[in-house]
DODONU-265807 format. One record per residue: x, y, z of N, C-alpha, C in turn. Coordinates in steps of 0.05 Angstrom, whole numbers, padded with zeros to 5 digits, always signed. Example, Ala and Ser with C-alpha at 12.3 -4.5 7.8 and 13.67 -1.06 7.14 Angstrom:
residues 2
+00264-00114+00156+00246-00090+00156+00264-00066+00156
+00257-00045+00142+00273-00021+00143+00258+00001+00157
end
This chain:
residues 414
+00850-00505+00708+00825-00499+00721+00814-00472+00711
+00797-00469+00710+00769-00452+00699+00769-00422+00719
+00778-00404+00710+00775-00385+00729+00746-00371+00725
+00734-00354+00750+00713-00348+00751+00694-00337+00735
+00708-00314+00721+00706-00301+00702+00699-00317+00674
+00712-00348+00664+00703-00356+00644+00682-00380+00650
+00681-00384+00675+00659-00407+00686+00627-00387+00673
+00633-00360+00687+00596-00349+00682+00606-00342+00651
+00622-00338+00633+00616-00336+00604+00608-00358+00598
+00622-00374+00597+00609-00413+00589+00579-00411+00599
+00578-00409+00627+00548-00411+00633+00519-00396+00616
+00540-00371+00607+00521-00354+00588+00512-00352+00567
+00542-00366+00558+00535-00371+00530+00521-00398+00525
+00519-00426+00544+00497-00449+00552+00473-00444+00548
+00473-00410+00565+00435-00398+00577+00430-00391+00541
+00443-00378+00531+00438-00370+00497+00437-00391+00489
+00444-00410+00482+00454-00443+00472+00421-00453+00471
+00416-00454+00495+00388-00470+00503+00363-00454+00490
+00377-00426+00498+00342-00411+00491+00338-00416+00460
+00365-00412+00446+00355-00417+00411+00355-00448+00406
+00355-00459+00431+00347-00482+00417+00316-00488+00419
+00317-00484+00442+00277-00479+00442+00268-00468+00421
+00271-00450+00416+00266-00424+00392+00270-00442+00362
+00286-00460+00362+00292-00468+00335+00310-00457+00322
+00323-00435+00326+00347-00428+00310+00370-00445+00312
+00392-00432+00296+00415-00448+00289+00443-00419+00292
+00458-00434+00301+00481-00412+00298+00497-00409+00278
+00502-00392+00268+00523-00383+00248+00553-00377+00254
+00563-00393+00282+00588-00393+00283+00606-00373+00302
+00586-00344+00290+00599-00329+00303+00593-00310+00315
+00568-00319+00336+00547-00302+00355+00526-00295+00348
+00520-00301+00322+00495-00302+00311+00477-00323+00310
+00447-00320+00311+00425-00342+00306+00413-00334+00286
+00400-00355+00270+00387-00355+00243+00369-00372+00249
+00347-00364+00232+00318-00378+00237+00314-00402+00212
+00290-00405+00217+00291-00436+00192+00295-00427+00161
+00285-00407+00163+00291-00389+00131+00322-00380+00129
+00339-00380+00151+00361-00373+00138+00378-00341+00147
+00345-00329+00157+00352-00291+00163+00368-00295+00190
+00383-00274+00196+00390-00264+00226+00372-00254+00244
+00371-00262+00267+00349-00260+00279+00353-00246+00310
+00382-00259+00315+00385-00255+00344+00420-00255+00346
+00419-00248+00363+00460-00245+00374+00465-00262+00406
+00481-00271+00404+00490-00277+00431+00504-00245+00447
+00481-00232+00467+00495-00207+00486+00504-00208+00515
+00522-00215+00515+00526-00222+00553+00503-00250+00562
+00514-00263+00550+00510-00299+00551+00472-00301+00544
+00462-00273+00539+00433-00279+00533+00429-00281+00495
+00402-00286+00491+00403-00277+00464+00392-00254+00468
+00399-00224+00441+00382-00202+00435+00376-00208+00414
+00346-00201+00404+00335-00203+00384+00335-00182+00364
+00342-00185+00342+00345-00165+00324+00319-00154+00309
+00289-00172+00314+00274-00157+00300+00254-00152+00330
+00233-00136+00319+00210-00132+00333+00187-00157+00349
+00184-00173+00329+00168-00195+00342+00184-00215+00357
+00213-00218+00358+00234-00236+00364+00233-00220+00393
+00236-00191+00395+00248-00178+00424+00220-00185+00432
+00197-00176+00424+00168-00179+00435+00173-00211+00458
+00181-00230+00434+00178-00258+00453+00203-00261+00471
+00230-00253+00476+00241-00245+00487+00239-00233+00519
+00225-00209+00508+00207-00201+00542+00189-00205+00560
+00180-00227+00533+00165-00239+00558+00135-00234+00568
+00112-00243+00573+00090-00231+00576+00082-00217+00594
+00093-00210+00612+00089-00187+00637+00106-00163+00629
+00124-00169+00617+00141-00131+00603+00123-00129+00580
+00106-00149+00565+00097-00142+00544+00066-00130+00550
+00050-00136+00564+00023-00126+00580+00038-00100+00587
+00061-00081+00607+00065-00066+00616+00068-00041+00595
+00087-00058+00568+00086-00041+00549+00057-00037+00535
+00040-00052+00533+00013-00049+00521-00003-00032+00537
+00000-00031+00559-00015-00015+00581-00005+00013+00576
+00023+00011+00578+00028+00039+00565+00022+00051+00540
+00020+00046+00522+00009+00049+00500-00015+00054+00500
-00035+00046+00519-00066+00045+00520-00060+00063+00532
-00052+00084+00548-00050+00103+00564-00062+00097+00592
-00053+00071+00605-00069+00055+00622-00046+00048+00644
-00033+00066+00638-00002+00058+00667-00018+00064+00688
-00036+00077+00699-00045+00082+00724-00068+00071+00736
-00072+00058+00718-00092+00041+00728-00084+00013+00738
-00099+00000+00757-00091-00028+00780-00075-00049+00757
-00053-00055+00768-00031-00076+00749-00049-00098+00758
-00052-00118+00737-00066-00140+00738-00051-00166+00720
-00045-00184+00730-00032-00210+00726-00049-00218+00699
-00025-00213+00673-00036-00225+00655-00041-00252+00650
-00055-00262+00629-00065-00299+00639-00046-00308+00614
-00038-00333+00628-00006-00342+00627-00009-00355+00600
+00011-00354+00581+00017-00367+00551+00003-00391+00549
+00005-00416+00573+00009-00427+00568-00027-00448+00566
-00044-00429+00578-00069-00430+00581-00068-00448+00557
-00107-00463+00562-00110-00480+00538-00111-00458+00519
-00119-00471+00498-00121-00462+00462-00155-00460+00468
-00159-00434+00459-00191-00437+00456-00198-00449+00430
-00232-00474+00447-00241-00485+00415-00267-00474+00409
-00268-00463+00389-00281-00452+00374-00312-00458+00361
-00330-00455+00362-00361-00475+00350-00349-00469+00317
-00353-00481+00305-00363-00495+00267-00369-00453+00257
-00347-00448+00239-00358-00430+00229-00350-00402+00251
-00335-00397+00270-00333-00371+00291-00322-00362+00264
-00316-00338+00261-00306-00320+00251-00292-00288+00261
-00293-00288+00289-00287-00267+00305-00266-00249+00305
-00240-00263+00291-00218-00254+00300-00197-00247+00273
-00214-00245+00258-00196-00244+00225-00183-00215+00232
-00156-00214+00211-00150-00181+00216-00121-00180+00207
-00103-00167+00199-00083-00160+00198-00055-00179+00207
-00063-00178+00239-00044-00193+00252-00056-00226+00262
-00069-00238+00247-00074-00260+00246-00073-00279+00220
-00064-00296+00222-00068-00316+00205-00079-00337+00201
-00090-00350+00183-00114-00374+00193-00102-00385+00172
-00090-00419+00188-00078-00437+00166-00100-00462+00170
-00094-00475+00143-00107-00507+00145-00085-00522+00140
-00070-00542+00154-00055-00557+00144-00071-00593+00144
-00065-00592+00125-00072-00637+00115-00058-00647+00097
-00075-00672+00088-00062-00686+00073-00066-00687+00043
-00097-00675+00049-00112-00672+00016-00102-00699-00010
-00098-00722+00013-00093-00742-00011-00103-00771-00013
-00129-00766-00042-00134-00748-00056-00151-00722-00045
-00153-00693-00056-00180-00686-00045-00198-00689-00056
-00211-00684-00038-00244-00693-00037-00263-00667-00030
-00284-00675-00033-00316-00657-00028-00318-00651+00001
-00304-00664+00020-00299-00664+00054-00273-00634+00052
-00255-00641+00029-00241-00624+00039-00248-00583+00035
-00266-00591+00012-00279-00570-00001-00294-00555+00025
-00304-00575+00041-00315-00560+00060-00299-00546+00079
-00277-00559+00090-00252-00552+00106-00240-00522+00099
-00237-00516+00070-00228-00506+00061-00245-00479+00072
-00275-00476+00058-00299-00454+00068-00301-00446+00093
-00295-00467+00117-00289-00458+00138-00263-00440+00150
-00247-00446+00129-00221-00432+00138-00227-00397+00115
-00237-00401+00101-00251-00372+00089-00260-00364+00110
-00286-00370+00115-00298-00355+00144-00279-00357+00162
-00270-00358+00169-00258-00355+00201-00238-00345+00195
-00221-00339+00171-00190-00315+00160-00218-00289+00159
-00235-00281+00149-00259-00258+00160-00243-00238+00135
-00233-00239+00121-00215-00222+00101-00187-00221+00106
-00183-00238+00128-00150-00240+00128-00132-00250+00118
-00113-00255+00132-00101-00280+00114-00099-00306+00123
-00100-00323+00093-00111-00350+00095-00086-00357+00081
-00068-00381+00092-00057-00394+00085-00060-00426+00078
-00062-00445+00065-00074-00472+00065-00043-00497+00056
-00035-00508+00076-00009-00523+00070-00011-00555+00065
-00009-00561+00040-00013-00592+00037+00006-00605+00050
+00013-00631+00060+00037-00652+00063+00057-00646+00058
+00075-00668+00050+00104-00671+00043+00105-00694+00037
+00092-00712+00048+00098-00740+00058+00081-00755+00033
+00099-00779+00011+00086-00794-00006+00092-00822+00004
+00075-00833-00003+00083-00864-00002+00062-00881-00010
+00063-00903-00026+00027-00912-00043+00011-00924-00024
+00009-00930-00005-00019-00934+00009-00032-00909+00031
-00014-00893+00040-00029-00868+00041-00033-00849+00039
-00014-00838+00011+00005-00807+00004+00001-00818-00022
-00014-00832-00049-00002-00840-00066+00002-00818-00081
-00004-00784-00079-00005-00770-00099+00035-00759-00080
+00046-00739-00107+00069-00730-00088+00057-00702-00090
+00076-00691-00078+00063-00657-00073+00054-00636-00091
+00077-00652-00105+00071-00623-00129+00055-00637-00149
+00045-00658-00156+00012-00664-00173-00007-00662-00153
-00008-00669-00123-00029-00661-00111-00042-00634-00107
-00020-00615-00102-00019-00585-00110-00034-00580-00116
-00027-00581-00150-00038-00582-00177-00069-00584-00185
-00075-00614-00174-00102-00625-00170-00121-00605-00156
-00108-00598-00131-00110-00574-00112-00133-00548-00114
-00104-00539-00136-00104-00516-00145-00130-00515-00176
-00140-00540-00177-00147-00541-00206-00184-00546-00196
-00188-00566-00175-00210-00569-00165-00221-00554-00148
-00199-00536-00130-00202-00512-00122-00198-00482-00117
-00202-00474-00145-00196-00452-00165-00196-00417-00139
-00218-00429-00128-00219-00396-00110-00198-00394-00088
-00183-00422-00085-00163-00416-00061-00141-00423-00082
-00134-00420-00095-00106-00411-00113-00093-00404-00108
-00092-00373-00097-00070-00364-00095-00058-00366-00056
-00090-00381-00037-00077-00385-00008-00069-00415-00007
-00067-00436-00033-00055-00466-00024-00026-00462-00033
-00011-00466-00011+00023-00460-00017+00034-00490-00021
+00051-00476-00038+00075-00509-00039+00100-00496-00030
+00105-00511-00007+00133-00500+00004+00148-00521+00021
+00160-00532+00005+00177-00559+00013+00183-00558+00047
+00189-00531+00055+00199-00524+00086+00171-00539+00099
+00148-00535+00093+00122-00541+00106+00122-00573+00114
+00132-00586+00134+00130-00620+00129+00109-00619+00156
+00117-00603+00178+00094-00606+00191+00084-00576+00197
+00056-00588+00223+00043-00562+00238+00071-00542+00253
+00078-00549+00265+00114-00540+00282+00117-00522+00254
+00129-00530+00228+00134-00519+00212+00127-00490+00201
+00099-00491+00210+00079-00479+00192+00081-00454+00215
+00076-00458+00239+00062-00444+00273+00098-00433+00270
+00116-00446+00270+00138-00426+00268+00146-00404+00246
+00137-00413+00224+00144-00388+00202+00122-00366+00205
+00103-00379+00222+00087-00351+00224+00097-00338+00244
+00097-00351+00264+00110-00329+00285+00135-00311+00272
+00153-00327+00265+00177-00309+00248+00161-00291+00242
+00147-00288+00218+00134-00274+00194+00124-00254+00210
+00114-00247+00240+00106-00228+00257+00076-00230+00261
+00064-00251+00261+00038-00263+00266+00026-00263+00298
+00016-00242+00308+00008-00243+00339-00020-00270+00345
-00031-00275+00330-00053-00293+00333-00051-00315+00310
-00064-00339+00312-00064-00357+00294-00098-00369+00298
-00105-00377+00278-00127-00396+00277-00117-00421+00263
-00126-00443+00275-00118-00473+00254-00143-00480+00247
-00150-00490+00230-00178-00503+00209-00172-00531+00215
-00182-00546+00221-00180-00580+00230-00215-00587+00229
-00211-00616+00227-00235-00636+00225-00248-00633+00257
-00276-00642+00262-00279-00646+00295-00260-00656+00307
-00255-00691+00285-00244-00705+00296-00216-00703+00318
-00206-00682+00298-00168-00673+00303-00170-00650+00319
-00190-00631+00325-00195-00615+00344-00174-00613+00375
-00193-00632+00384-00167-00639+00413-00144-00643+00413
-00126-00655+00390-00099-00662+00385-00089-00644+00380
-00101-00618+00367-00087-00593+00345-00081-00574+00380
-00106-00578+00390-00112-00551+00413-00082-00553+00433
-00081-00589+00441-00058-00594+00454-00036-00594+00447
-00027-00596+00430-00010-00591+00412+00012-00569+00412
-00006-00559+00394-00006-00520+00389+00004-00507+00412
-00015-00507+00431-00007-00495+00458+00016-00503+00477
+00018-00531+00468+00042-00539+00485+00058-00527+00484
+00070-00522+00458+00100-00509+00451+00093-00479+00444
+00073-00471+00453+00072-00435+00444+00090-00431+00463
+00115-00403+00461+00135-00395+00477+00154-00408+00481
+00156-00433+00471+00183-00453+00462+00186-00445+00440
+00170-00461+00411+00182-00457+00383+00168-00440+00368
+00150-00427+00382+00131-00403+00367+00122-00390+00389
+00121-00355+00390+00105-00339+00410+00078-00330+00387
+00063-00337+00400+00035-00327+00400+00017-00317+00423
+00009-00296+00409-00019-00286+00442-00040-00296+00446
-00054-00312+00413-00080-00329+00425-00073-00350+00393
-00080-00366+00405-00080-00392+00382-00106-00404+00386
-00119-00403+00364-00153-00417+00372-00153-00432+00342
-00166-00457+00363-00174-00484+00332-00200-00486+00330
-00206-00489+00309-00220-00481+00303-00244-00505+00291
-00264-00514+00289-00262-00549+00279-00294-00535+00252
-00279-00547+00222-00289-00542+00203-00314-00568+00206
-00323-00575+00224-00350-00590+00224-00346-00620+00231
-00368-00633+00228-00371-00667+00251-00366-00675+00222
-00347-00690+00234-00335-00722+00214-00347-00738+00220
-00362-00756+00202-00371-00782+00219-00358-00807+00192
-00346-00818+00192-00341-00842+00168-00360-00859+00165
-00382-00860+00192-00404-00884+00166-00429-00864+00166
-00420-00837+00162-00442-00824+00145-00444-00816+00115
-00458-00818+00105-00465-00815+00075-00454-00784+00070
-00453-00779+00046-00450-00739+00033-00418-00738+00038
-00427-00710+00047-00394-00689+00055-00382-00699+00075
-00403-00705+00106-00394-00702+00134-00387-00734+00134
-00386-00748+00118-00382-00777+00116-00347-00783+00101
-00349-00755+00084-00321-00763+00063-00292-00764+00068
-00281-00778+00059-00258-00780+00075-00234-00778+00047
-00204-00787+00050-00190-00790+00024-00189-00815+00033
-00185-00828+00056-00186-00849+00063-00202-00870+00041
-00232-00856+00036-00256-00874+00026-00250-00883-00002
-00240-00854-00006-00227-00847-00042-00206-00870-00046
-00187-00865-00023-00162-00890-00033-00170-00919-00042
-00194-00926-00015-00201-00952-00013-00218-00958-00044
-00234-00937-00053-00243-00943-00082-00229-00952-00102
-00203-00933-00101-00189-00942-00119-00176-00968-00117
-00176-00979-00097-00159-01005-00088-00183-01026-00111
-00208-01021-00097-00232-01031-00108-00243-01027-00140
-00224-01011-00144-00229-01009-00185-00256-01004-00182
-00278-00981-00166-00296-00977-00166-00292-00947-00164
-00296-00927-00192-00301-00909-00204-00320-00894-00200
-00345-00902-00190-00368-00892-00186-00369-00877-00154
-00355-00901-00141-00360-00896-00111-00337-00871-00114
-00315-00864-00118-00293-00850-00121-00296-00822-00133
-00324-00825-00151-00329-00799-00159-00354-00783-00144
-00369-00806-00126-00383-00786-00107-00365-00773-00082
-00351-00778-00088-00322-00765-00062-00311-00744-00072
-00308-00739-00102-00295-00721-00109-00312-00689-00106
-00285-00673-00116-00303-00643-00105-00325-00645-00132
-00349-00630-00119-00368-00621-00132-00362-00598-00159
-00376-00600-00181-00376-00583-00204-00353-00584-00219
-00333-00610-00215-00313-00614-00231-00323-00633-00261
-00301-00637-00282-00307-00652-00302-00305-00678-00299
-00322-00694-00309-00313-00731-00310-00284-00739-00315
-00281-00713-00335-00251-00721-00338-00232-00718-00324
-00238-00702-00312-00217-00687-00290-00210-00709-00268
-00241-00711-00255-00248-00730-00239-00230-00764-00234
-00232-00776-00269-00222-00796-00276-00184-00791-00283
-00170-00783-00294-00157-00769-00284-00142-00773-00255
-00153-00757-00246-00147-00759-00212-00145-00783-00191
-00174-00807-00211-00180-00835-00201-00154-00849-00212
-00136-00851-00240-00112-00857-00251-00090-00849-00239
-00086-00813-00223-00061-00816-00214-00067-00824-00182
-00077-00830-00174-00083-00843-00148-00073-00870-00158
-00088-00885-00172-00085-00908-00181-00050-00910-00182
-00045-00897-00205-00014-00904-00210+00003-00900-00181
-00001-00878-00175+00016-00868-00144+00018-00894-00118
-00007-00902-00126-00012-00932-00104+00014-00956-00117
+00018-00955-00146+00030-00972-00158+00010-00993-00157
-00016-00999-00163-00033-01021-00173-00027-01031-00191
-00018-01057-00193-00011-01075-00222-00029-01096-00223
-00009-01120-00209-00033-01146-00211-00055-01144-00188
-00073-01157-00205-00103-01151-00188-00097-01178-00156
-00086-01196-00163-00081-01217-00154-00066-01210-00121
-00045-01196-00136-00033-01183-00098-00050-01154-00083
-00072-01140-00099-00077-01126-00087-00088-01130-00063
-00109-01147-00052-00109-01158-00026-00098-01165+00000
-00077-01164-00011-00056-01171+00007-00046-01148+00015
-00033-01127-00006-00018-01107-00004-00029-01073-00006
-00056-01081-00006-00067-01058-00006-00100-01065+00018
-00089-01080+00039-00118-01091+00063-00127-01060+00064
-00149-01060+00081-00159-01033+00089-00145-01023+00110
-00136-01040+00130-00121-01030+00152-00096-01014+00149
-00091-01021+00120-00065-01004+00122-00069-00986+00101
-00087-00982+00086-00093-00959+00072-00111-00943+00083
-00137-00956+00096-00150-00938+00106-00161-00951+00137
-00140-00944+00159-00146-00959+00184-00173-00948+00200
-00172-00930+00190-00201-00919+00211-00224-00946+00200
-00225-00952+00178-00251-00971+00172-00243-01002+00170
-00212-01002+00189-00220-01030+00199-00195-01040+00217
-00210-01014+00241-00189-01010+00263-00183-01039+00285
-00206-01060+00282-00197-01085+00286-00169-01092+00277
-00169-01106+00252-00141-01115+00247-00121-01101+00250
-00126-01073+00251-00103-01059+00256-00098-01060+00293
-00110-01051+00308-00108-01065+00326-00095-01096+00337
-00104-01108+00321-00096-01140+00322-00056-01135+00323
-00060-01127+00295-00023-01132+00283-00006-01109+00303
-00022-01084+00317-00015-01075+00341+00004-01089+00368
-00021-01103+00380-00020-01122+00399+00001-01152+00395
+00005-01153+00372+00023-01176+00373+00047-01167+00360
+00055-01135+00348+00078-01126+00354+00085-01124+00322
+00076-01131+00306+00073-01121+00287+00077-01098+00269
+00071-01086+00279+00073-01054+00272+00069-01038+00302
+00094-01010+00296+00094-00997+00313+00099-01004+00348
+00140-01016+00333+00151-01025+00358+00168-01003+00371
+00168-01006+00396+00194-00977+00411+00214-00975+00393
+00219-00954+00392+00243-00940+00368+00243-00946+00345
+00219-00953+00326+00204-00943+00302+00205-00917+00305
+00205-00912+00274+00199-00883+00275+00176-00872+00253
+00160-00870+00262+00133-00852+00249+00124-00831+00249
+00105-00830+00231+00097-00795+00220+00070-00802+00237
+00066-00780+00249+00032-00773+00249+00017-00761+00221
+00002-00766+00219-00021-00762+00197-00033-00741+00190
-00040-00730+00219-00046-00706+00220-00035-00691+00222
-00010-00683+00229+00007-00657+00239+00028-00663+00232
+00042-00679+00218+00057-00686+00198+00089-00690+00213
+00086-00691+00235+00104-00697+00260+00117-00719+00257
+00142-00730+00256+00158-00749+00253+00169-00752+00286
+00176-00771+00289+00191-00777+00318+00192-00820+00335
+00206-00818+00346+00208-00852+00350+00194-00855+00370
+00178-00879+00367+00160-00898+00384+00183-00894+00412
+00175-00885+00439+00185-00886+00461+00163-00902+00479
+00140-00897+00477+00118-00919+00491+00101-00920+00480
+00088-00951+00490+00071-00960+00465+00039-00970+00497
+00021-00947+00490-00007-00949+00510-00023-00978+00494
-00051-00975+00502-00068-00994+00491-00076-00980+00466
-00082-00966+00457-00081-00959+00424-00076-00927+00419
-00051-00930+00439-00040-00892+00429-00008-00900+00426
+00007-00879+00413+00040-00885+00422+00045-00856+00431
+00066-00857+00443+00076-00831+00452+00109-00839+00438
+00113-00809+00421+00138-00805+00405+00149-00784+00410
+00181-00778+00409+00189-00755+00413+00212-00749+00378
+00208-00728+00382+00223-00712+00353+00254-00714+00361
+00262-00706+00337+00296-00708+00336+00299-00678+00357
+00283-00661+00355+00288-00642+00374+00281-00642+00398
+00272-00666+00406+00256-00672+00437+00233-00657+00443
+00211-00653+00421+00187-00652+00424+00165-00675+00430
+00153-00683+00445+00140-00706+00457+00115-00693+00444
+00099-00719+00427+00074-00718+00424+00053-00747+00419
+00036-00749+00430+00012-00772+00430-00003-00777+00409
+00002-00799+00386-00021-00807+00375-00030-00842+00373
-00051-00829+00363-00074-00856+00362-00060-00865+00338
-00052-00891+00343-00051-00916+00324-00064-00912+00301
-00089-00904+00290-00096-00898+00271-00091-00881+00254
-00072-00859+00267-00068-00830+00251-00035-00829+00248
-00019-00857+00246+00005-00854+00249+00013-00879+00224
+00037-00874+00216+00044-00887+00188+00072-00893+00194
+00087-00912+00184+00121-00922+00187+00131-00892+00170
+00150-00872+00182+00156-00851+00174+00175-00853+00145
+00168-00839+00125+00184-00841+00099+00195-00813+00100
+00225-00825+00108+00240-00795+00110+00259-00802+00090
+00268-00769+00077+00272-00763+00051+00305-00774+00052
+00320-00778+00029+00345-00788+00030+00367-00756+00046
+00353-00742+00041+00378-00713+00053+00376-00709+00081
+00353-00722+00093+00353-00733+00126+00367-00764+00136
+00365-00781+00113+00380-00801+00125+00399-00804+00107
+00411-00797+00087+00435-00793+00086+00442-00823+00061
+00413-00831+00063+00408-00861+00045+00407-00856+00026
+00417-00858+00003+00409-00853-00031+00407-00887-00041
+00375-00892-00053+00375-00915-00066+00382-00934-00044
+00395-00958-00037+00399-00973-00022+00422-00972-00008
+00426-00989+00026+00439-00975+00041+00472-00994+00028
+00495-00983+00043+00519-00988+00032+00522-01022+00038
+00507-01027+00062+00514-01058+00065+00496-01078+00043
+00481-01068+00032+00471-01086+00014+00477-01073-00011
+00501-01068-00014+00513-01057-00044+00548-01072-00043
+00536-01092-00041+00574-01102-00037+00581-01113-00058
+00604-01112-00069+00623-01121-00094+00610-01141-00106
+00596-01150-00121+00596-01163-00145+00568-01178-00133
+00560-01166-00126+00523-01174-00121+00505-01166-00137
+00489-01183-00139+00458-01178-00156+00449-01139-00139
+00452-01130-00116+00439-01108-00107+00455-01080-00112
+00483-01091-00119+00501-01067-00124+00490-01067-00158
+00493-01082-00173+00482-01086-00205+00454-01067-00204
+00430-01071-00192+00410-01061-00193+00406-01031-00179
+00425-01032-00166+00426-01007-00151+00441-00978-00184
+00463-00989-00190+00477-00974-00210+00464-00966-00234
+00445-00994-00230+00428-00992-00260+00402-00974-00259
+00397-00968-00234+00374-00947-00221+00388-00922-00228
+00408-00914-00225+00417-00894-00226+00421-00881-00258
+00423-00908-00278+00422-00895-00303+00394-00898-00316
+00384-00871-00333+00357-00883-00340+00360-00904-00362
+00346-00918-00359+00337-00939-00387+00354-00967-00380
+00367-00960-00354+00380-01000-00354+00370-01014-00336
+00347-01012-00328+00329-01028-00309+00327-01054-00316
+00317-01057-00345+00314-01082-00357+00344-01095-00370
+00365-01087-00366+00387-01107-00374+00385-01118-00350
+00389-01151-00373+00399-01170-00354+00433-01178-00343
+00431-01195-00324+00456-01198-00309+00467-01232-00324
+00480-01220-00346+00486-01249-00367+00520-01265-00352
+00521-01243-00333+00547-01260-00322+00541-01283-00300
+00512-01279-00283+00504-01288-00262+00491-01311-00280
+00470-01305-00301+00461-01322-00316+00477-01339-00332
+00502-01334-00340+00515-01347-00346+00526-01368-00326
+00536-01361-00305+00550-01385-00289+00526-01408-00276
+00498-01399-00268+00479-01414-00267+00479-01434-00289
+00479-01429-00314+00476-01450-00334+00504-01474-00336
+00523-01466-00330+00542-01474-00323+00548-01498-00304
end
C-alpha cells in the first residue's frame, strides 16, 4: 500500500502529466518537457510544470498574475483592480482589409491549400500584407496530396507558389511540421508571439474564429487572436471573388485550358500557366479519357459545385461513416468520424481535440506511412507467393514494375 507521502507525488506528477499534455509537449524521460521542435521548455517542480522560457512562465501564470504584472509595469498598482476579460472570449472578426494591429509581437499567418493557386488566392495573399501592417507575415501551404484534391505535392506547389508569387517569397514557408492550423497557432506561441491574425476566405471565417479560440490556453497562449476574412467568396460569381482551385481542378478534369487560365494568377506567362495546367493534370493521374467520369465526378473533386450528389452518397453511407478518418480542408485537421449530423461531422484528433465540419470541406484522410506505420501495402495482403507480395517487391525496386510473373503465367497455360 501507497504511503501518503508517495500518493500526493504520483498525484503531482499526474497534475504535470496533464498540463503538458494540453500544452503539447512530450517528456524526455527525465523531468523534462520538450516542445514540437524538440527545445526544453519546462521541468517537472513539485508535481507542477516550471517553465524555462519567458513566454512558457507568461502562460503558466496565468491571466490575472499576468494583468497584475502589466499593471505593475504601467505604474498602475494603485489604481482600482479590475477583472481582466477571460482567454477564452470569442476571437474578434475583423471587416475585409483591418489592418490595426501589425507590430513586433504579432504575427499574421494564411494557412490553405493553394492547390492549384489561383487569382482568388493572389487576393488572400494582399490581404494578409495589409493586415501583418509591416509585420510579420508568415503564409503556410498544406501537406496533404492526393489526385482529386491535392494533385500538386508540396514541394512543386511551393515552387509554383513562390514563382507566381514572387513578392511573398521569402513569407511562403515549406515546413513539413506545418500539416495543420494547431500546427502553425502552436509554433507561434512557442516562437513568443503575444497576438495572432489568421487570413481566411468569408467563407471559413466562422470555423477559423471557433476554432482558434477554442484551444487558446490549452495548445497555444495568446492575448488576442483576430480572423480576419480576405473578402466574399461567392462560386457562381464570375472574376477573383468567384475563383476557386476547386474550379481550376474541375477544368482540368475537362481538358479545357482556356477556362483554367482565367483562374490563374494574373501577369504570369502562357507558359508558365500551361505548365501548371500539366502538373495538375499529371498529379490527378489523368490517362484514359473514358474513366475520367467516373473517377474524377465533381462531387469528389470539387463538392461545393455539386453538393447534391455529394449529399446523396452522404445519406446512404457511402462516404464518411463513424470511425473514418478525415482531414478537414481547411485547417488541415485529421481526426475520426464520432457523429455524423445532417450535413456536418463532428471528429476528434488522436489528441482529443473535437472539431465540426461541413461535409464539403472534409476528404478520406491520407496519412503519411511514418503515422501508420504502412509502407506500400499492408502485411496481410503480402503473403507468400502471391501476385501482391510480387508487386509489392517490385515497387520497391526501380525499373521492375513491368516484369512479368512467368511463373503464374506459366501454370495458367498449363
Amino acid at each position: 500500500m501507497k504511503n501518503f507521502l508517495e500518493f500526493l507525488t504520483e498525484a503531482g506528477s499526474s497534475q504535470a502529466s496533464m498540463q503538458a499534455s494540453k500544452l503539447n509537449l512530450t517528456s524526455d524521460g527525465h523531468g523534462g518537457w520538450l516542445d514540437s521542435r524538440g527545445n526544453m521548455v519546462a521541468v517537472t517542480d513539485k508535481g507542477k510544470l516550471k517553465f524555462t522560457d519567458k513566454k512558457q512562465k507568461a502562460a503558466d501564470e496565468g491571466p490575472v498574475k499576468q494583468m497584475a504584472t502589466r499593471r505593475a509595469d504601467d505604474k498602475l498598482a494603485g489604481a482600482p483592480r479590475q477583472q481582466p476579460a477571460p482567454r477564452q472570449a470569442k476571437a474578434q472578426a475583423e471587416p475585409e482589409g483591418d489592418a490595426k494591429s501589425g507590430g513586433g509581437d504579432t504575427l499574421t499567418v494564411a494557412f490553405g491549400r493553394f492547390n492549384p493557386p489561383t487569382t482568388g488566392h493572389g487576393k488572400l495573399l494582399q490581404a494578409a500584407k495589409k493586415a501583418s501592417a509591416g509585420g510579420d507575415l508568415k503564409i503556410y501551404p498544406s501537406r496533404t496530396q492526393d489526385p482529386k484534391k491535392n494533385p500538386l505535392d508540396p514541394d512543386m506547389k511551393i515552387s509554383y507558389m513562390k514563382k507566381l508569387f514572387p513578392e511573398y517569397e521569402e513569407q511562403i514557408i515549406n515546413d513539413a511540421e506545418m500539416r495543420s492550423i494547431f500546427d502553425v497557432l502552436t509554433t507561434a506561441s512557442e516562437d513568443g508571439y503575444g497576438n495572432v491574425n489568421i487570413i481566411v476566405g468569408s467563407d471559413r471565417q466562422s470555423e477559423f474564429e471557433n476554432l482558434a479560440q477554442k484551444y487558446n490556453g490549452e495548445l497555444y497562449n495568446f492575448d488576442l487572436i483576430r480572423v480576419i476574412s480576405a473578402g466574399v467568396r461567392d462560386a457562381d460569381a464570375e472574376g477573383v471573388t468567384g475563383m476557386s482551385a476547386s474550379k481550376l481542378r474541375k477544368a482540368v478534369v475537362d481538358d479545357d485550358f482556356a477556362a483554367f487560365k482565367k483562374g490563374a494568377p494574373k501577369g504570369i506567362k502562357d507558359a508558365d500557366t500551361k505548365a501548371l495546367f500539366d502538373a495538375v493534370r499529371q498529379g490527378m493521374k489523368i490517362k484514359a479519357r473514358a474513366k475520367v467520369k467516373e473517377d474524377f465526378a465533381t462531387w469528389k473533386i470539387a463538392p461545393r459545385y455539386d453538393q447534391q450528389t455529394l449529399r446523396e452518397n452522404y445519406v446512404t453511407k457511402k462516404v464518411f461513416r463513424i470511425g473514418d478518418i478525415v482531414e478537414n480542408l481547411n485547417t488541415g485537421l485529421i481526426g475520426k468520424i464520432i457523429r455524423r449530423g445532417t450535413n456536418y461531422l463532428i471528429c476528434v484528433t488522436e489528441q482529443d481535440n473535437m472539431f465540426k465540419s461541413w461535409i464539403r470541406d472534409v476528404m478520406e484522410a491520407v496519412r503519411p506511412a511514418s503515422k501508420t506505420g504502412i509502407y506500400g501495402v499492408p502485411a496481410s495482403q503480402r503473403g507468400e507467393g502471391t501476385d501482391a507480395l510480387r508487386k509489392y517487391a517490385q515497387s520497391m525496386v526501380p525499373g521492375q514494375e513491368k516484369i512479368r510473373n512467368f511463373i503464374n503465367k506459366h501454370k495458367a497455360k498449363k
